[in-house]
Steps between C-alpha positions, in 0.01 A plus 500: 500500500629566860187659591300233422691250687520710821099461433503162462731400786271757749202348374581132542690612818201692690247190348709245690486695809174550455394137443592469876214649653236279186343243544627288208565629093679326172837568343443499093782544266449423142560577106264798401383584187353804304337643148423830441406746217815659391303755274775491214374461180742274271490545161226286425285746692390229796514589905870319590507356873781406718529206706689512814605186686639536837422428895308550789514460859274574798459448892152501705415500842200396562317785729153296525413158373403589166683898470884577486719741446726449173859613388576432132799573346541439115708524155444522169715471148413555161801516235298563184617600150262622279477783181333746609316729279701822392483746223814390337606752213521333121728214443602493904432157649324537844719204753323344788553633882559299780327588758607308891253622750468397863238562727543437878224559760458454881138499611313451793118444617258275654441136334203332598436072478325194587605187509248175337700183488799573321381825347595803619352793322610873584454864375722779586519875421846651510682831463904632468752577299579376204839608288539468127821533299520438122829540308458523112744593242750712707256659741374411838201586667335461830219539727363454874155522544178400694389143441224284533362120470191370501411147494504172635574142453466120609744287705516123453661319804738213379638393830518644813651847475556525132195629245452572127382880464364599179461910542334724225473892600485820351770720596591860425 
């Protein structure tokens, strides 16, 4: 956990210095959310999935009118508890695990946009690190790996310096 903070204080830290020498950018900060394909099988033999609810928060600087440079730092939670299907021996009841994963990443990458009226449509590609842990049952496991999203999204200006962002991606 002390890794990834260093990260994410030398991210934001080095994207505020940087913002200095941009043209303009956005702030974003904002609740996050996430499905994927667990790959457990319960015992009723259909794909489980876990939902993780969490947040996001980014900084761009705007490089040219329409391209900037993007730092994105995020988190993600997912308490789940589920049975999970075992070969239990004869007359042994199989209990459900708890599984508590988090996933943290810290990407950065260029975000493109236009604005039309109060629309403000973007696409970005970015790349980092991202860190899972999951604790479940009395173990604890983690992992630190490359990371990547790819997507996009829309901002809606409500007043002057304040925007609704809806942002679907793909991330890895």
């Amino acid at each position: 956990m002390r890794k990834i903070t260093v990260i994410i204080f030398a991210a934001l830290t080095f994207a505020t210095f940087a913002s200095g020498q941009l043209s303009g950018g956005n702030i974003f900060a904002g609740y996050s959310y996430a499905r994927t394909d667990a790959g457990l099988i319960s015992n009723q033999q259909s794909r489980q999935g876990l939902s993780f609810n969490g947040w996001e928060g980014s900084v761009e600087g705007k490089v040219l009118p329409w391209v900037g440079i993007v730092a994105d730092v995020g988190g993600l939670y997912g308490p789940w508890s589920q049975a999970i299907a075992v070969t239990c021996p004869i007359g042994v009841t199989c209990t459900a695990s708890a599984i508590h994963a988090r996933v943290h990443t810290v990407l950065f990458g260029p975000r493109v946009s236009f604005t039309v009226g109060k629309f403000t449509p973007f696409a970005h590609a970015l790349v980092g690190v991202g860190h899972v842990s999951n604790e479940s049952s009395g173990f604890s496991v983690s992992d630190t790996s490359f990371a990547t999203a790819f997507g996009g999204g829309l901002d809606y200006k409500l007043i002057k310096g304040l925007a609704w962002r809806i942002q679907p991606e793909l991330r890895s």
